[in-house]
C-alpha positions in Angstrom: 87.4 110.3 -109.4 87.4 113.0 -111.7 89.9 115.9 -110.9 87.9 119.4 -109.7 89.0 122.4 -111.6 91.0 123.7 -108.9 93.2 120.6 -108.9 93.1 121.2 -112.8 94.4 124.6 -112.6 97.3 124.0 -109.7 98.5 121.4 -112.2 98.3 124.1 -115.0 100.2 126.4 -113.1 103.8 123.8 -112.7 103.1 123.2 -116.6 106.3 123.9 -118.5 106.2 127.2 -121.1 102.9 128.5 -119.5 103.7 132.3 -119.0 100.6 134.7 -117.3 98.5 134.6 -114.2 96.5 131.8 -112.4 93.7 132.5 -110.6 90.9 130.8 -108.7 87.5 132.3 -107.3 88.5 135.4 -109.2 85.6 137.8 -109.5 84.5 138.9 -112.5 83.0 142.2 -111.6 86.7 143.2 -111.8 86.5 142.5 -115.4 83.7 144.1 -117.1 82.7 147.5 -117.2 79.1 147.0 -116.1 80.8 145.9 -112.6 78.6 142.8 -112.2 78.7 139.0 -111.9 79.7 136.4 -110.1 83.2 134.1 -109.2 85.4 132.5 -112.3 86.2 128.8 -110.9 89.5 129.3 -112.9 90.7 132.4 -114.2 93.9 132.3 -116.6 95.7 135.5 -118.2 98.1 134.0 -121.3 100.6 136.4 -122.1 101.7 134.7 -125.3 100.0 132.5 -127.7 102.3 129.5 -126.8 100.5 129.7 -123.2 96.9 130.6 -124.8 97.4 127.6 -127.0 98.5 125.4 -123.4 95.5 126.6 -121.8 92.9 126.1 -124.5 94.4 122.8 -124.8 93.9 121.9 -121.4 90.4 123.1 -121.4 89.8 120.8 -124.5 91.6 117.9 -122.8 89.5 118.3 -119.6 86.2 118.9 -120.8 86.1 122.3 -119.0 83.6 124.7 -119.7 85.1 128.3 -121.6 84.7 131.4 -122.2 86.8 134.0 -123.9 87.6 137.4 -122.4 88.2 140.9 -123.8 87.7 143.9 -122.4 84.3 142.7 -120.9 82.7 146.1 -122.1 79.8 144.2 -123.2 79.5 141.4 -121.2 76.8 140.3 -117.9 78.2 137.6 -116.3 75.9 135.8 -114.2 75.5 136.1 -110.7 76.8 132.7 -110.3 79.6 133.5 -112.0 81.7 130.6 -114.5 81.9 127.3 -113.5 84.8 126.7 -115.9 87.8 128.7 -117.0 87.9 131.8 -118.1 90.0 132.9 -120.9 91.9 136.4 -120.6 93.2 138.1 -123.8 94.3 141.2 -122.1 98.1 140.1 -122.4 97.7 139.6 -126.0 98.3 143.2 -126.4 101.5 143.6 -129.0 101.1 146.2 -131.3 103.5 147.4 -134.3 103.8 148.6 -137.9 104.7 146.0 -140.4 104.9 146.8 -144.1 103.0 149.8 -143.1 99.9 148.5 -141.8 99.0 148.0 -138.0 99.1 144.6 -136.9 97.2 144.9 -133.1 96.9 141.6 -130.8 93.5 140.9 -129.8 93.8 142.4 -125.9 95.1 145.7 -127.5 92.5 148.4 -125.4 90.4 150.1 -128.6 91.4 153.3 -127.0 94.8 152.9 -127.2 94.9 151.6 -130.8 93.6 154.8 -132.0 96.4 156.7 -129.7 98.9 154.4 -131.5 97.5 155.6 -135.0 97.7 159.2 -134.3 101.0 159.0 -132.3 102.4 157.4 -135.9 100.3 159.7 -138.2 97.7 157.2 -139.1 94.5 158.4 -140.0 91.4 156.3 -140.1 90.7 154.9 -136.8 90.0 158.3 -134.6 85.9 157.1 -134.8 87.2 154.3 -132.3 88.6 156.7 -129.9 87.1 156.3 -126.5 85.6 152.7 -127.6 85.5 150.7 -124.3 87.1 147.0 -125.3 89.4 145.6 -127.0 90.5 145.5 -131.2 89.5 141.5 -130.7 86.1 142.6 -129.5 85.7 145.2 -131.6 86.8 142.8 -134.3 84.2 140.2 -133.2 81.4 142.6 -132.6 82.2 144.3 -136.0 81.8 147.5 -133.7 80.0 150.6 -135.5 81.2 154.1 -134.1 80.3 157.7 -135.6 78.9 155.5 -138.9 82.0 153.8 -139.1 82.4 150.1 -138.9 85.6 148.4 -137.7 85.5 146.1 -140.8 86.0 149.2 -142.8 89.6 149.3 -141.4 90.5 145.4 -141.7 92.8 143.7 -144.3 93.2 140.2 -142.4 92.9 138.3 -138.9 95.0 135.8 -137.3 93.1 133.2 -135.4 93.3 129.9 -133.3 90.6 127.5 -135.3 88.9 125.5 -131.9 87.8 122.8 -134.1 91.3 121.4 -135.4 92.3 121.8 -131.4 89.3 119.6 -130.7 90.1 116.9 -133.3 93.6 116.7 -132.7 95.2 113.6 -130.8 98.6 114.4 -129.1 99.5 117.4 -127.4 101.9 118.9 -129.5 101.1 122.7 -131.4 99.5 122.2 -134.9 100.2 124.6 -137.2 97.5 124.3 -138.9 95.1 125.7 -135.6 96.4 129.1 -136.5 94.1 130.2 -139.2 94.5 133.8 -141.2 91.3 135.0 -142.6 91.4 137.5 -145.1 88.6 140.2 -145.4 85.6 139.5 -147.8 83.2 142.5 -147.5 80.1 139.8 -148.0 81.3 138.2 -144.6 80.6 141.5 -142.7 77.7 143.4 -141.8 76.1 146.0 -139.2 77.5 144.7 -135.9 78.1 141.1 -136.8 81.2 139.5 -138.4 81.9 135.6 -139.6 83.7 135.0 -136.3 80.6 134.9 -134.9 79.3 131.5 -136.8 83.5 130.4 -136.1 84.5 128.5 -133.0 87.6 130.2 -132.7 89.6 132.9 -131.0 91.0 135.7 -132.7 94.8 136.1 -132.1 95.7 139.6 -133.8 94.2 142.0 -136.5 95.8 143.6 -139.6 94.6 146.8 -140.5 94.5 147.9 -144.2 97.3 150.4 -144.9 95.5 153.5 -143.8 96.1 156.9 -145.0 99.1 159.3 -143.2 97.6 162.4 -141.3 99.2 164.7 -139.4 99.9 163.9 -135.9 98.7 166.6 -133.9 95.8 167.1 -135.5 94.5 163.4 -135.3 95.1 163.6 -131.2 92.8 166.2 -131.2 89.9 164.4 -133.1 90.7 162.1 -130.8 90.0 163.7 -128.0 86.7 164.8 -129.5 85.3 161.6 -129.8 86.1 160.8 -126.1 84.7 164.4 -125.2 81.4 163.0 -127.1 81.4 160.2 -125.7 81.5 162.0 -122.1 79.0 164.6 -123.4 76.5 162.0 -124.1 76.9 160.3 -120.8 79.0 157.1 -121.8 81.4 157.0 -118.4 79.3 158.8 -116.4 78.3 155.4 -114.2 79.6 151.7 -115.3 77.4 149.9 -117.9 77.7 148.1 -121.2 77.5 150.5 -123.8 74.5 150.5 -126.4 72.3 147.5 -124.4 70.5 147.0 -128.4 71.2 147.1 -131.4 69.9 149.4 -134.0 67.5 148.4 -136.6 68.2 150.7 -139.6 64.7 149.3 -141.5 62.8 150.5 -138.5 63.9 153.4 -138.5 64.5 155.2 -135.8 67.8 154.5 -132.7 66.7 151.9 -130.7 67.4 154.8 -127.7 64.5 157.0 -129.3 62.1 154.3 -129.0 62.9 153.4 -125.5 62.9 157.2 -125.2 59.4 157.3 -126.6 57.9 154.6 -124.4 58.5 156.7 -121.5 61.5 154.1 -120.0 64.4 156.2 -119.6 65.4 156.2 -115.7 63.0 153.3 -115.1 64.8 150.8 -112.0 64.9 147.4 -111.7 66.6 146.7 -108.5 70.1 148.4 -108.9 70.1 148.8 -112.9 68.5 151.7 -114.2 67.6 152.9 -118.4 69.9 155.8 -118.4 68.1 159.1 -117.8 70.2 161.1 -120.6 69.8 157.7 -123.0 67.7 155.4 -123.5 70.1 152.7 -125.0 72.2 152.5 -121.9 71.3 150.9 -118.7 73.8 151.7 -116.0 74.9 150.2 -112.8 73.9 152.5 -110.0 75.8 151.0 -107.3 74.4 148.0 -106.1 73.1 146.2 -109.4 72.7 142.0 -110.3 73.1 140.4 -113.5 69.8 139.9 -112.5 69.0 143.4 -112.1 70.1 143.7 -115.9 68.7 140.8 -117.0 65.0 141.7 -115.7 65.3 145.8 -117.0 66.3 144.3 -120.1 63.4 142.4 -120.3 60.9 145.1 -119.2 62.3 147.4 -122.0 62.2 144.8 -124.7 58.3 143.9 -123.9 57.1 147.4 -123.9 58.9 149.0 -127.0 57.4 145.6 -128.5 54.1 146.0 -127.1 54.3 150.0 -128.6 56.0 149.5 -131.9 55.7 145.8 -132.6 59.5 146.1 -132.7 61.8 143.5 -130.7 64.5 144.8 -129.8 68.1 142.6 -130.4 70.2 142.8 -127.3 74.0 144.0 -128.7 75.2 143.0 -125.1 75.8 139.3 -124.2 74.7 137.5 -121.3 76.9 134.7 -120.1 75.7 131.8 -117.3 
């Protein structure tokens, strides 16, 4: 008989070099910002890429189901939660100055990326301040803030290649799993990067060599991004961020057509459109992936109906 996935992970946890945490029936409403979703079967926190390495290994090796975890700022997990292990990059958080360029780890909070830039004198990244997430999210999702995109602000990324971890055949660390990709502008465009079309996980992100600014003075924009952000309503109650994306040949936000079609504050259940924006859906208290799912849904069909226009979900739903 097959082991189950908790005997999987209690043998995971006595495995030699594995540093981080070990969890079972962990709920993952503590781990995005929409506050929804279900129970992780097996929930494991790597706190160095020796021990992500170990655990995607024995993911591989088992034929467990994955998923990889950021910040979860724009991710519905399922009411039934994950049947398989999830991945946690929030321990991957190094962050220093090498050759005078920022070199972040993946579970790096967005936030505190840009603080790290300004606290050095490092302009260029104060249009990220307040981004829920992570850099390896905002690296995946090629995140666009204040008509900036985080590809802008990229020289290279340092990434475990799933595929060679799937072919190989003993259980030792090939080096040739870590992968470095080095920007080509052709790869990238609004709110999708080639890690999307990748099996892989990215590791860490070096930034181009940024221009200095003054210290003080980059705080403050700072702050005025996360003062924005507040103004427009972003914190004000847990949700995903922008719920679409934004079709520039349509032209007009995808939050003035929703706007338009009369949906702001419309309810499904315990999600609601935003009543100050129409890209945002929030969590009112007592909302279901299901909730989301169904508002999402709702929205979609009747800007389409209107306009003609499908709207492309920017947030992800995971079963």
């Amino acid at each position: 008989m097959a082991p189950s996935i908790r005997e999987i992970g209690e043998n995971f946890k006595k495995t030699k070099g594995f540093n981080g945490r070990i969890l079972f029936d962990e709920n993952l409403s503590l781990h995005t910002s929409m506050k929804v979703g279900g129970k992780a079967a097996l929930f494991v926190e790597p706190s160095d890429e020796a021990s992500l390495f170990k655990a995607v290994e024995t993911a591989v090796s088992e034929k467990i189901p994955y998923y990889i975890l950021g910040g979860g700022s724009n991710l519905i997990f399922a009411d039934s939660g994950f049947k398989g292990m999830i991945l946690s990059l929030t321990s991957i958080n190094q962050i220093c100055i090498e050759n005078g360029k920022i070199v972040t780890g993946a579970g790096v909070n967005t936030c505190d990326l840009a603080d790290f830039a300004a606290q050095k004198g490092i302009a260029g990244l104060t249009n990220f301040a307040g981004l829920p997430g992570t850099a390896g999210g905002a690296c995946y999702m090629n995140a666009r803030c204040y008509d900036k995109s985080f590809s802008e602000v990229i020289e290279s990324v340092r990434y475990l290649d799933m595929d060679k971890i799937c072919k190989k055949n003993n259980s030792t660390i090939e080096e040739s799993a870590f992968q470095v990709y080095h920007i080509k502008e052709e790869d990238w465009s609004y709110k999708h990067s080639p890690f999307m079309e990748k099996k892989c996980i990215i590791l860490s992100v070096t930034l181009r060599k940024l221009p200095a600014g003054d210290s003080k003075l980059l705080m403050e924009e700072n702050q005025g991004y996360i003062q924005n952000r507040k103004d427009k309503g972003h914190f004000t109650a847990p949700s995903a961020g922008s719920v679409f994306k934004n079709n520039r040949s349509f032209g007009k936000p995808s939050g003035v057509l929703i706007d338009e079609c009369g949906l702001k504050s419309m309810k499904n259940g315990g999600a609601q459109v935003a009543p100050w924006h129409g890209n945002i859906i929030i969590n009112t208290g007592n909302a279901t992936a299901s909730d989301i799912a169904g508002l999402v849904k709702t929205v979609q069909d009747a800007v389409f109906k209107k306009t003609g226009f499908k709207l492309e979900n920017e947030i992800i739903f995971v079963n």
